[in-house]
Structure formats: structure tokens, C-alpha cells
Jmol script that loads the backbone (N, CA, C; Angstrom):
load data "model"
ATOM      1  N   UNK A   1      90.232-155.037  92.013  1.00  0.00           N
ATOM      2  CA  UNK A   1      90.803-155.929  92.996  1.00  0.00           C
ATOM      3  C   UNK A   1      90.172-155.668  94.368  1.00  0.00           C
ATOM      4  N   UNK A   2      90.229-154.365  94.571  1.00  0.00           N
ATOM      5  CA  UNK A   2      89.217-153.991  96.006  1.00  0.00           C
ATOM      6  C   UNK A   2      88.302-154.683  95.908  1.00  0.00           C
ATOM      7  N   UNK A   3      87.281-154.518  95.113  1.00  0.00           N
ATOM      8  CA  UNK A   3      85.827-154.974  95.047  1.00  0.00           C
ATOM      9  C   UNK A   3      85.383-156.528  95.237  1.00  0.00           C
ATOM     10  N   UNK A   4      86.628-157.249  94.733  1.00  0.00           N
ATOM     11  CA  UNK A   4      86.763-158.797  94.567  1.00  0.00           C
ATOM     12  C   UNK A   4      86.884-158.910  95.948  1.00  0.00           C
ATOM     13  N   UNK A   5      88.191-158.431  96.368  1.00  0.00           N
ATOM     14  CA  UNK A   5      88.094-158.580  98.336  1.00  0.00           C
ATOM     15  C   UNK A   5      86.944-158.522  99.316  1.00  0.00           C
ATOM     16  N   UNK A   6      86.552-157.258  98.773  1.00  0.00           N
ATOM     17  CA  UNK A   6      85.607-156.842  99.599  1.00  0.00           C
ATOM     18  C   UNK A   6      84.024-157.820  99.490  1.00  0.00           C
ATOM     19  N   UNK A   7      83.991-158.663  98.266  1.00  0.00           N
ATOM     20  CA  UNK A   7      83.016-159.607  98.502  1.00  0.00           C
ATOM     21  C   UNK A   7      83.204-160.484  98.478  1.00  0.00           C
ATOM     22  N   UNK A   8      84.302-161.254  98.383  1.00  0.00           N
ATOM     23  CA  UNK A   8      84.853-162.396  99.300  1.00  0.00           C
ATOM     24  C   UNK A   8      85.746-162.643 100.224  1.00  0.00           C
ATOM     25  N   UNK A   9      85.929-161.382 100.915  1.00  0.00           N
ATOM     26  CA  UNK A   9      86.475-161.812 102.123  1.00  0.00           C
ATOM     27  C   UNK A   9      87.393-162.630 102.193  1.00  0.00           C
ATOM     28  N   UNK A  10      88.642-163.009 101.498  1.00  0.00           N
ATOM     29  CA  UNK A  10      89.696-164.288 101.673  1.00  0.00           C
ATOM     30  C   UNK A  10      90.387-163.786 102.808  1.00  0.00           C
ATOM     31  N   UNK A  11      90.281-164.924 103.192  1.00  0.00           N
ATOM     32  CA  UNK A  11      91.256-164.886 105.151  1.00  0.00           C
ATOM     33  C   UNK A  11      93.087-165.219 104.303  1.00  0.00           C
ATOM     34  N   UNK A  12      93.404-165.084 103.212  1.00  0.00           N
ATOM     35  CA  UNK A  12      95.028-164.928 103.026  1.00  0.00           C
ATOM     36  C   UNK A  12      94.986-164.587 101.185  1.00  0.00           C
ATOM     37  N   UNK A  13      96.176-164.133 101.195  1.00  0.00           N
ATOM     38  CA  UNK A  13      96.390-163.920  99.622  1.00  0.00           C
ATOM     39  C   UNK A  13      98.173-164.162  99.207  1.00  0.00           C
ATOM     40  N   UNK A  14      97.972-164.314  98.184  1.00  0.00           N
ATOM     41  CA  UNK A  14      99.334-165.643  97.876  1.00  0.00           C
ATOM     42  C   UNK A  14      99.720-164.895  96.420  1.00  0.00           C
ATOM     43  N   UNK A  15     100.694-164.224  96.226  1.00  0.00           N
ATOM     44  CA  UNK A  15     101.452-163.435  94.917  1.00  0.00           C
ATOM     45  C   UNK A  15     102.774-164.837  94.356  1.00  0.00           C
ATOM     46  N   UNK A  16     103.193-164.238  93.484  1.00  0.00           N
ATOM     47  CA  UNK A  16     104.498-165.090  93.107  1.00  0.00           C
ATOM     48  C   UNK A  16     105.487-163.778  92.673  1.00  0.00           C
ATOM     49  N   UNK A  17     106.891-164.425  93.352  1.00  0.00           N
ATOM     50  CA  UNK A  17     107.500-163.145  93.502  1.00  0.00           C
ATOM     51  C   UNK A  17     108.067-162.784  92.069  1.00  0.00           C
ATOM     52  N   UNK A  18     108.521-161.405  91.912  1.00  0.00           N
ATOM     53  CA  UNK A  18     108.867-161.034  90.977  1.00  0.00           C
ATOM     54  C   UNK A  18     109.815-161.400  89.890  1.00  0.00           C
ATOM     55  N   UNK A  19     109.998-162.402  88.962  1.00  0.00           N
ATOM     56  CA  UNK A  19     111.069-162.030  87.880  1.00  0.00           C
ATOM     57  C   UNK A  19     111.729-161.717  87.244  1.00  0.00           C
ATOM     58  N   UNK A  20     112.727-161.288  86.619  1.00  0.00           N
ATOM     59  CA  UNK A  20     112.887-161.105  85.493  1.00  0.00           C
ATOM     60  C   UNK A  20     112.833-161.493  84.256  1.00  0.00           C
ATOM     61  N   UNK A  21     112.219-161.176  83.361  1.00  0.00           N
ATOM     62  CA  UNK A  21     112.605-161.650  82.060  1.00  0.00           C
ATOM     63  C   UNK A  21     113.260-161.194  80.919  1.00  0.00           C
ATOM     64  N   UNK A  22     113.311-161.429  79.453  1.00  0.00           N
ATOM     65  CA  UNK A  22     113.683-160.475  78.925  1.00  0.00           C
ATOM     66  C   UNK A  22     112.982-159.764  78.116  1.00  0.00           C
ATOM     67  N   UNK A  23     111.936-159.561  78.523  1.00  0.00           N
ATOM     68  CA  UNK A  23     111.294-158.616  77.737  1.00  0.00           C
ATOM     69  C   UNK A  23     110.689-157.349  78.670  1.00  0.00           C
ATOM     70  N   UNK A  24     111.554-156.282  78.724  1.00  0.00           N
ATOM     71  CA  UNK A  24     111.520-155.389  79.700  1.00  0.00           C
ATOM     72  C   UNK A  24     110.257-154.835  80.098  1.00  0.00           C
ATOM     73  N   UNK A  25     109.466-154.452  78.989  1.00  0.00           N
ATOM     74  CA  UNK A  25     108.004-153.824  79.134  1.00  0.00           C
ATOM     75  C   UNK A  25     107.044-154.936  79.556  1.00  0.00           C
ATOM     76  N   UNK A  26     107.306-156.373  79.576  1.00  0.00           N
ATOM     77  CA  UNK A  26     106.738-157.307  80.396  1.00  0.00           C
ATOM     78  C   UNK A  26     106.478-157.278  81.587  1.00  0.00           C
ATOM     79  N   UNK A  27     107.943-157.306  82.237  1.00  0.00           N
ATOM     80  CA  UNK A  27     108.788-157.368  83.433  1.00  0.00           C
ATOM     81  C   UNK A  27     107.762-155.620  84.111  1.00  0.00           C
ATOM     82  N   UNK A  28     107.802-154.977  83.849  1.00  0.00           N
ATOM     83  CA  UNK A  28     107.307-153.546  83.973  1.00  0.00           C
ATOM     84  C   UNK A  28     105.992-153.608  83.982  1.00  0.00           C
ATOM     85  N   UNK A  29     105.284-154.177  83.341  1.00  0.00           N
ATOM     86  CA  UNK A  29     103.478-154.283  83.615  1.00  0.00           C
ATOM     87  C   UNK A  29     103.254-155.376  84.726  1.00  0.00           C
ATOM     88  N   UNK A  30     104.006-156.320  84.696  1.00  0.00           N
ATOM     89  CA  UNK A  30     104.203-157.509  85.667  1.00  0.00           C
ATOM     90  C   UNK A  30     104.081-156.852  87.420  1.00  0.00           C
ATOM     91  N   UNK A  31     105.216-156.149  87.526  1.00  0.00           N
ATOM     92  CA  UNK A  31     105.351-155.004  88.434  1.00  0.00           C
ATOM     93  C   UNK A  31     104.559-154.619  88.663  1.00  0.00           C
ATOM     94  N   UNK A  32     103.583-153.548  87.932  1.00  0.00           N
ATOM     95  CA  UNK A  32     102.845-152.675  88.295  1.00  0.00           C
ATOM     96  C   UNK A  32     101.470-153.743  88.967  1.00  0.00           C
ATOM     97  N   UNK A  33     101.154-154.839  88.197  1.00  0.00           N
ATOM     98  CA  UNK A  33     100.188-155.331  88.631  1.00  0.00           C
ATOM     99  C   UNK A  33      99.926-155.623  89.836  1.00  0.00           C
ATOM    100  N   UNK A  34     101.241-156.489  90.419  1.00  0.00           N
ATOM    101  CA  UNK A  34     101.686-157.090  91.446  1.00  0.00           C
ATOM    102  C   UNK A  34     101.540-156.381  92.437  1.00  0.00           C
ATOM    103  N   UNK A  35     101.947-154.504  92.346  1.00  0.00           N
ATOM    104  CA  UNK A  35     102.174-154.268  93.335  1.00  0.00           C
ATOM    105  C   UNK A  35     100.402-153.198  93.454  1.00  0.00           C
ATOM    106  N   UNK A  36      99.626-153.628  92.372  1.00  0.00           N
ATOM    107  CA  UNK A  36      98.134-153.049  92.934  1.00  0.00           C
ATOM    108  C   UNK A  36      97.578-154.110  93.621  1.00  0.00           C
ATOM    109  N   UNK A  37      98.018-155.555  93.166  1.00  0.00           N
ATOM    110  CA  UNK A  37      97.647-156.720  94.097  1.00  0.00           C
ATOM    111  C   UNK A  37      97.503-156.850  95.585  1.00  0.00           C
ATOM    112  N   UNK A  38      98.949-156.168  95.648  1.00  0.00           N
ATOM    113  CA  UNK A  38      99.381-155.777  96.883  1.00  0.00           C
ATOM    114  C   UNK A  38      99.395-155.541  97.835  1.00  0.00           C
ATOM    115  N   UNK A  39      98.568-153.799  97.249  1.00  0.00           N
ATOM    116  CA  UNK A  39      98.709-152.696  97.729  1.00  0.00           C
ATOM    117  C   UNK A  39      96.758-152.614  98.162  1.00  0.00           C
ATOM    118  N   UNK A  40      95.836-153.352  97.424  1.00  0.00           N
ATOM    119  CA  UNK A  40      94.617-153.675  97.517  1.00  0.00           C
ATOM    120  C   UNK A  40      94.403-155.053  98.718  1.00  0.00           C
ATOM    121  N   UNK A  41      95.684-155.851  98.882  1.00  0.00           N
ATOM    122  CA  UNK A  41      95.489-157.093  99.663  1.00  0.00           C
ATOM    123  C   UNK A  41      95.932-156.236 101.309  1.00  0.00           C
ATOM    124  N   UNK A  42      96.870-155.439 101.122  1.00  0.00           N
ATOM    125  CA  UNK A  42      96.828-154.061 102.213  1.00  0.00           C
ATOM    126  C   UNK A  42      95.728-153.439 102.835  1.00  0.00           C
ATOM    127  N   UNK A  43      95.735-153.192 102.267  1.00  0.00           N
ATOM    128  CA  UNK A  43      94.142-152.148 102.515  1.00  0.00           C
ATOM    129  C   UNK A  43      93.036-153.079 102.979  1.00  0.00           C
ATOM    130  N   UNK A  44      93.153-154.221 102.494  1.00  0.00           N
ATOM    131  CA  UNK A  44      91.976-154.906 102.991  1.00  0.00           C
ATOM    132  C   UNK A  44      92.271-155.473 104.582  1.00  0.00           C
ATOM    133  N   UNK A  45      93.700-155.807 104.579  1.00  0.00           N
ATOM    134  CA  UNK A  45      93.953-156.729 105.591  1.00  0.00           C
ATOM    135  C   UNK A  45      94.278-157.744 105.734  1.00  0.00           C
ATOM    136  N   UNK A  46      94.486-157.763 104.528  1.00  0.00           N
ATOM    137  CA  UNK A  46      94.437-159.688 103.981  1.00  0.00           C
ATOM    138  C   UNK A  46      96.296-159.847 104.058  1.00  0.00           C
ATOM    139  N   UNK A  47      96.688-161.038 104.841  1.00  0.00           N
ATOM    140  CA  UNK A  47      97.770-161.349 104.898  1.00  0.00           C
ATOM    141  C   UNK A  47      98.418-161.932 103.560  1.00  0.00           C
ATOM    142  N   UNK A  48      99.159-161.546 103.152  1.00  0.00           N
ATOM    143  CA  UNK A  48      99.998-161.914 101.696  1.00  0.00           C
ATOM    144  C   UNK A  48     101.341-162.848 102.103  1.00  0.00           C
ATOM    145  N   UNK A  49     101.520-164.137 101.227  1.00  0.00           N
ATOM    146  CA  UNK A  49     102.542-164.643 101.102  1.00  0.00           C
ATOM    147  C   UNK A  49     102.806-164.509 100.109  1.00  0.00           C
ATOM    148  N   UNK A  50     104.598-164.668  99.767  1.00  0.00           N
ATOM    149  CA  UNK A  50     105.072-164.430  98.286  1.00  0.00           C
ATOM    150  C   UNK A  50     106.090-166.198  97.757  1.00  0.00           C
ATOM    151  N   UNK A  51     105.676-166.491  96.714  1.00  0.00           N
ATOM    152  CA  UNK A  51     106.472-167.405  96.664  1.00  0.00           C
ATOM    153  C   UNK A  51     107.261-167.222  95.223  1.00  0.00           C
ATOM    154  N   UNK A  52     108.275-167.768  95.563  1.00  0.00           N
ATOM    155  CA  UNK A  52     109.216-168.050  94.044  1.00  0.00           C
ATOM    156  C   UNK A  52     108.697-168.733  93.049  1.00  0.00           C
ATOM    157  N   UNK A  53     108.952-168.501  91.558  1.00  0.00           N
ATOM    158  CA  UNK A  53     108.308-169.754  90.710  1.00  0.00           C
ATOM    159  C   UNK A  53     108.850-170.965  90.615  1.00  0.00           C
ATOM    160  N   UNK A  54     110.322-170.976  91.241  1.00  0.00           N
ATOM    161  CA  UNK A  54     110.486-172.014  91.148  1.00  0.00           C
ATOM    162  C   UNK A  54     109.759-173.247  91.993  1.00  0.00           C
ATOM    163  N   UNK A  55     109.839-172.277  93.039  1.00  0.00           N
ATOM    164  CA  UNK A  55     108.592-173.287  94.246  1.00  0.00           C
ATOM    165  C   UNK A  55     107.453-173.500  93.607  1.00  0.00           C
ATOM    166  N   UNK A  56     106.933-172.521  93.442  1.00  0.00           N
ATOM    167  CA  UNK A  56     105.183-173.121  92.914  1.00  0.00           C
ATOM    168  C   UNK A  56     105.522-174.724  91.770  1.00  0.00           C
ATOM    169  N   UNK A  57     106.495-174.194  90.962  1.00  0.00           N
ATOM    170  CA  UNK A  57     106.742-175.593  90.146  1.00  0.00           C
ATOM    171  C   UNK A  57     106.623-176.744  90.525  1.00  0.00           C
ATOM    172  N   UNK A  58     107.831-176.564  91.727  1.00  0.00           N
ATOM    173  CA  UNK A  58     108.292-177.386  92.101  1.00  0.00           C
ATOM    174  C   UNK A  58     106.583-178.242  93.320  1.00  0.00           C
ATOM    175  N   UNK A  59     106.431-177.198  94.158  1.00  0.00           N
ATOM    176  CA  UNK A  59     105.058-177.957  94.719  1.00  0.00           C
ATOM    177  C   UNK A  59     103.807-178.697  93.753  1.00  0.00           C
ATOM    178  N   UNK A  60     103.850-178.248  92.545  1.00  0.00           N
ATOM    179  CA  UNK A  60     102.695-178.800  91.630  1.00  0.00           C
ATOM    180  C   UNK A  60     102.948-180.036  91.126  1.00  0.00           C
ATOM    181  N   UNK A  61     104.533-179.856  90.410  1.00  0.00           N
ATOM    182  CA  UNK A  61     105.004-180.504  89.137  1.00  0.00           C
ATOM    183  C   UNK A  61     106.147-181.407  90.183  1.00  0.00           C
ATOM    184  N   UNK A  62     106.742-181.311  91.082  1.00  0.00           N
ATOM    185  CA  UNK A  62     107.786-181.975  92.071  1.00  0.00           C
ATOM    186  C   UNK A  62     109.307-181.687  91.386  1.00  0.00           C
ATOM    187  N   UNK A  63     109.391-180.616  90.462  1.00  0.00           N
ATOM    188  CA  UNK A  63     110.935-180.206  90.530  1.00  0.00           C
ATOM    189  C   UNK A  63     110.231-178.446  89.453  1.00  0.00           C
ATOM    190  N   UNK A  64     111.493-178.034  90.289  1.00  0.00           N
ATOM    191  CA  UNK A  64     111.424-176.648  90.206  1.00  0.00           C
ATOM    192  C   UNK A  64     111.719-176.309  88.417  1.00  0.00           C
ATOM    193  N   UNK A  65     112.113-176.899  87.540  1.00  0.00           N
ATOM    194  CA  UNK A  65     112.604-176.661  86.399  1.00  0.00           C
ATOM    195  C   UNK A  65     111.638-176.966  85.483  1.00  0.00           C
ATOM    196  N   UNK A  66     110.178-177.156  86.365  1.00  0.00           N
ATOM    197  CA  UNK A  66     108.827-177.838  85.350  1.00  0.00           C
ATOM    198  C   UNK A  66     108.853-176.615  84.284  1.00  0.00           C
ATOM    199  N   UNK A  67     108.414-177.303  83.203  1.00  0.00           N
ATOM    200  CA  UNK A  67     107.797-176.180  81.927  1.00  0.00           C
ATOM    201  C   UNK A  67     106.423-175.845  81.821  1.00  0.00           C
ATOM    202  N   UNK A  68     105.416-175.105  81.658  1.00  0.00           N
ATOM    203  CA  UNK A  68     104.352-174.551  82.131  1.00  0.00           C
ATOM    204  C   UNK A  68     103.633-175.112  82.062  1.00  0.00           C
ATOM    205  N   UNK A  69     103.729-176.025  80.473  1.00  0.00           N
ATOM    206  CA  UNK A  69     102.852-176.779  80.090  1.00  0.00           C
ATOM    207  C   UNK A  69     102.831-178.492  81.179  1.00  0.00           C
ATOM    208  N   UNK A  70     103.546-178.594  81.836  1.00  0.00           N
ATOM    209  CA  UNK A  70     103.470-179.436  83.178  1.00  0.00           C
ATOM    210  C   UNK A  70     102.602-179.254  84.040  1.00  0.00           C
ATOM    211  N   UNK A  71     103.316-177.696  84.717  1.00  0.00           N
ATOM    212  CA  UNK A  71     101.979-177.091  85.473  1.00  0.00           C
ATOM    213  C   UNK A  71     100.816-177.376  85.184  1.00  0.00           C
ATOM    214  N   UNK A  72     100.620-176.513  84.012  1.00  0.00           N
ATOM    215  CA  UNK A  72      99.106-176.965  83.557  1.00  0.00           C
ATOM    216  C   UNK A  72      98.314-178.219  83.563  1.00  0.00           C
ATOM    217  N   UNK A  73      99.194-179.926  82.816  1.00  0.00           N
ATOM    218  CA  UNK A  73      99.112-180.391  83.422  1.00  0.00           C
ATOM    219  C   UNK A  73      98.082-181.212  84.718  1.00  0.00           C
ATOM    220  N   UNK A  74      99.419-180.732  85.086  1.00  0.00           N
ATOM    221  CA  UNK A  74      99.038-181.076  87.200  1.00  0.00           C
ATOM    222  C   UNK A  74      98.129-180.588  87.572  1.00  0.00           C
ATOM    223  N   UNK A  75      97.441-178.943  87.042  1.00  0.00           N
ATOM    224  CA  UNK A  75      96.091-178.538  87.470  1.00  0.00           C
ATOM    225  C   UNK A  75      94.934-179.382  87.124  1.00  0.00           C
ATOM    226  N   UNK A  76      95.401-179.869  85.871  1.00  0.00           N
ATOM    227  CA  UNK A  76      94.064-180.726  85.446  1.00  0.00           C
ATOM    228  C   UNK A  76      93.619-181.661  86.429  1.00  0.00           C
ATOM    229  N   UNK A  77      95.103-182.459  86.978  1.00  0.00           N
ATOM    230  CA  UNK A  77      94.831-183.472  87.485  1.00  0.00           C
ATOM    231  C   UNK A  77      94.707-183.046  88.689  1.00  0.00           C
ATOM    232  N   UNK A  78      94.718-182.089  89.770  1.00  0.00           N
ATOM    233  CA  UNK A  78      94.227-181.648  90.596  1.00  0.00           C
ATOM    234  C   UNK A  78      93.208-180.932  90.778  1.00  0.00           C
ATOM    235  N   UNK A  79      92.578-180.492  89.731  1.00  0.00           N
ATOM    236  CA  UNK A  79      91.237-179.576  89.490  1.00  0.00           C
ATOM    237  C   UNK A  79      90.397-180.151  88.356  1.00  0.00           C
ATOM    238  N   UNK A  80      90.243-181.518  88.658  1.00  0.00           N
ATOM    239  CA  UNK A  80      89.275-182.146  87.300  1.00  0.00           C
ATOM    240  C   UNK A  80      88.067-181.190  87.002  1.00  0.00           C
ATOM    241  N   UNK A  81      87.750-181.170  85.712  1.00  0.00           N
ATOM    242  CA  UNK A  81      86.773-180.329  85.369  1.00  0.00           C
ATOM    243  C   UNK A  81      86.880-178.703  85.404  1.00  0.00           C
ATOM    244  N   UNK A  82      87.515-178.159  85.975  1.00  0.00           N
ATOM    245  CA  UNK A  82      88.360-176.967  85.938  1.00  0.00           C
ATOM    246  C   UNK A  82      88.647-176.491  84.263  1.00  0.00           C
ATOM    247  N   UNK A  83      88.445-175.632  83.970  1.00  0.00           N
ATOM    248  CA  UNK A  83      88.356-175.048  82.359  1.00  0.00           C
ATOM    249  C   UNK A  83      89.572-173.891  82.805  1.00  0.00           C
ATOM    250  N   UNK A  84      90.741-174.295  82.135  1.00  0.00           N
ATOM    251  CA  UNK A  84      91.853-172.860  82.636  1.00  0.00           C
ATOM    252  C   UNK A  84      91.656-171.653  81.641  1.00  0.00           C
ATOM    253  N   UNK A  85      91.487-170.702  82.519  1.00  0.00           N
ATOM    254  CA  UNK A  85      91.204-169.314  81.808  1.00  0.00           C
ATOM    255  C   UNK A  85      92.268-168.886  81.124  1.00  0.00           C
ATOM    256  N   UNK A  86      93.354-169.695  80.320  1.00  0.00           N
ATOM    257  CA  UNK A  86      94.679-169.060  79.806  1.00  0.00           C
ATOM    258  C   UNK A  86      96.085-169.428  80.690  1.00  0.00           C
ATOM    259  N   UNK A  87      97.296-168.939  80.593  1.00  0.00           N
ATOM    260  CA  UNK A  87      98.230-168.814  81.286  1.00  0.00           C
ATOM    261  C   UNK A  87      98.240-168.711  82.599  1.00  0.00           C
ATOM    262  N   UNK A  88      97.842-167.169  82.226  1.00  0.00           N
ATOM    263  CA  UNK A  88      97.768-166.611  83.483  1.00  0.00           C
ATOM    264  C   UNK A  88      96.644-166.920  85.029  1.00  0.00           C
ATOM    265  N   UNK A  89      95.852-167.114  84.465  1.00  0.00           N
ATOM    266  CA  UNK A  89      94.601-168.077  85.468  1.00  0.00           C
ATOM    267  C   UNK A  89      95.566-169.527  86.078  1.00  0.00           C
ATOM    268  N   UNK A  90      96.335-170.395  85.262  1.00  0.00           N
ATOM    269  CA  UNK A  90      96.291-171.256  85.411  1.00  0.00           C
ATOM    270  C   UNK A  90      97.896-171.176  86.463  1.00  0.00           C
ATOM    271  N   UNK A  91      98.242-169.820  86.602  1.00  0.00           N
ATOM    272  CA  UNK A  91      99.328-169.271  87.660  1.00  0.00           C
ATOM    273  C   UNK A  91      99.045-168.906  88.487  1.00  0.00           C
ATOM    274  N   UNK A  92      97.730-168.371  88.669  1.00  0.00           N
ATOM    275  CA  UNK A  92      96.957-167.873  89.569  1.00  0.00           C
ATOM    276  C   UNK A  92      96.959-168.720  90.430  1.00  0.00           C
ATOM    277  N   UNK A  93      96.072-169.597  89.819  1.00  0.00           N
ATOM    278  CA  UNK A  93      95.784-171.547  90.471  1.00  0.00           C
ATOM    279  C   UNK A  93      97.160-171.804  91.159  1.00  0.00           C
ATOM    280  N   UNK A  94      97.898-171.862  90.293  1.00  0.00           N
ATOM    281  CA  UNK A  94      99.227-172.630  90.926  1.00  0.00           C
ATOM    282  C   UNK A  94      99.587-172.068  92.299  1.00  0.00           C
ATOM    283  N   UNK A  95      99.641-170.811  92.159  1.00  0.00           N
ATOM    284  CA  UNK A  95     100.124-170.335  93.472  1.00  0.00           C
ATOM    285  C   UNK A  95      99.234-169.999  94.729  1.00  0.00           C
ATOM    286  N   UNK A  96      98.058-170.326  94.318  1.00  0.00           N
ATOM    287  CA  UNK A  96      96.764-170.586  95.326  1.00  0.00           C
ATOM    288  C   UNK A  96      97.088-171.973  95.605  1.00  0.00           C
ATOM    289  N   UNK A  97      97.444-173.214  95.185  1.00  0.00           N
ATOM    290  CA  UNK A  97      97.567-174.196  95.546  1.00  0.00           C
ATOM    291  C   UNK A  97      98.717-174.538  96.251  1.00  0.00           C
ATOM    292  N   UNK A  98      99.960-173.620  95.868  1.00  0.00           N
ATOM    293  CA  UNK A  98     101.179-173.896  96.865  1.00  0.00           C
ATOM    294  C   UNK A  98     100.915-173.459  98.138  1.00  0.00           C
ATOM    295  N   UNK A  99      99.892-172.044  98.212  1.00  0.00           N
ATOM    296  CA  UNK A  99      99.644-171.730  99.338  1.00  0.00           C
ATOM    297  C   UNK A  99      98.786-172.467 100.230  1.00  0.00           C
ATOM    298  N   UNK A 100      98.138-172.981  99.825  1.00  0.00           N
ATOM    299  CA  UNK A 100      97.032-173.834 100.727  1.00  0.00           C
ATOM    300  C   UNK A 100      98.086-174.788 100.920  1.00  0.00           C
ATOM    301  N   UNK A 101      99.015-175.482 100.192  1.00  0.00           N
ATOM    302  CA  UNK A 101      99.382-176.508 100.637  1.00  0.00           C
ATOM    303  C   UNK A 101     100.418-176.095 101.970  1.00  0.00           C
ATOM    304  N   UNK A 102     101.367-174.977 101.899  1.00  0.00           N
ATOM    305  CA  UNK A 102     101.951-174.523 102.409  1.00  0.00           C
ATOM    306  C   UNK A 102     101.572-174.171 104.304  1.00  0.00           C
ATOM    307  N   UNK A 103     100.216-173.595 104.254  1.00  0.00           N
ATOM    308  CA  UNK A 103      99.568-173.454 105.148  1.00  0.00           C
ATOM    309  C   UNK A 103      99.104-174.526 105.813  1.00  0.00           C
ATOM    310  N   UNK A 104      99.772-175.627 105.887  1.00  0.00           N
ATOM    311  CA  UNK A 104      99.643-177.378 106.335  1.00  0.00           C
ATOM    312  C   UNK A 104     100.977-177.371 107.397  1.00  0.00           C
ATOM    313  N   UNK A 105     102.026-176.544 106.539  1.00  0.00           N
ATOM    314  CA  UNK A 105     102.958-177.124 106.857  1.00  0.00           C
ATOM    315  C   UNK A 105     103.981-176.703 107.973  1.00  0.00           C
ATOM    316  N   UNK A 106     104.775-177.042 109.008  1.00  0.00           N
ATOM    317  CA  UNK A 106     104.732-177.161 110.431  1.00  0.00           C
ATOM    318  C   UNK A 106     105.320-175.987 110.462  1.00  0.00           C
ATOM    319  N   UNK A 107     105.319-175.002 111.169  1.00  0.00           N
ATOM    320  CA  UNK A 107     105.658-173.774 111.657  1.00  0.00           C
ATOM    321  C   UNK A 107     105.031-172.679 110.836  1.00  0.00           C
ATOM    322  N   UNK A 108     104.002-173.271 110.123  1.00  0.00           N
ATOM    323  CA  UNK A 108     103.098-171.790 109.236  1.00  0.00           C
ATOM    324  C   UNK A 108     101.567-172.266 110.124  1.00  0.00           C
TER     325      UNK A 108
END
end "model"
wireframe off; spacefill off
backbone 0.3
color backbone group
């Protein structure tokens, strides 16, 4: 994650906040990731926003109760030609896109 920073330089970085689910050892690697994300977007300098999933949903898909396969979706149609690397890439996306959109909006 350092190394990625350190050669592209992103002027912000955008997490989605933590969950729960029920699968505890999920929820627990989920964590740990998040908080090397973090803890590397720290060190660099890079300002971090955190958003809920329901928001990211809701900014992609226009209600917070979207099912993933929506999300996904909406990336297509916002990222034509875009090949999603899996799930998780395509969450990545999502919450890179709430943030940019977010960063429009009046008092950010």
C-alpha cells in the first residue's frame, strides 16, 4: 500500500466504514485491512474520508438498500469498458466514485 502511494501520489483516499457481518473471521480480516489502509494513507499524508455502505449504494444505485449486483451494475454504466476485478475492486470503485462525487459537494 506504501509503495502504491508513494507512486501515485493521490491528493485524497476514500475507505468504507466498517461493518459487521456474520461471519466473524470476515469482519476480523476486514479490520485488519482497513486499518493498514489507513495507517499507510497516514504516513503518507493523504487525507482519508470514510463512508457508510449504505451511502456508497445509495450515491451509485440512488437508494441505500441496493444489492451488489446493482452496484455493479451502475459501474458498468459509469465506467464503460471497465473490466471489474471481482467484488471487491468493484467496491473499491464504488467508494472512489462517492468520493469524487462528494468532493463537488457544498461545504467539502
Amino acid at each position: 500500500m506504501t509503495d502504491v502511494i508513494l507512486r501515485h501520489r493521490p491528493d485524497a483516499g476514500a475507505v468504507e466504514e466498517v461493518f459487521v457481518n456474520s461471519n466473524a473471521q470476515s469482519t476480523l480480516k476486514l479490520g485488519q485491512a482497513r486499518g493498514v489502509c489507513l495507517l499507510a494513507l497516514a504516513r503518507g499524508g493523504v487525507p482519508v474520508a470514510e463512508y457508510a455502505t449504505r451511502l456508497v449504494k445509495k450515491a451509485l444505485v440512488g437508494t441505500g438498500a441496493a444489492e451488489k449486483t446493482q452496484v455493479q451494475a451502475m459501474l458498468k454504466v459509469l465506467l464503460p469498458g471497465v473490466k471489474l476485478a471481482g467484488a471487491d475492486a468493484a467496491d473499491a470503485l464504488a467508494v472512489a466514485i462517492t468520493h469524487a462525487h462528494s468532493m463537488g459537494a457544498p461545504g467539502r
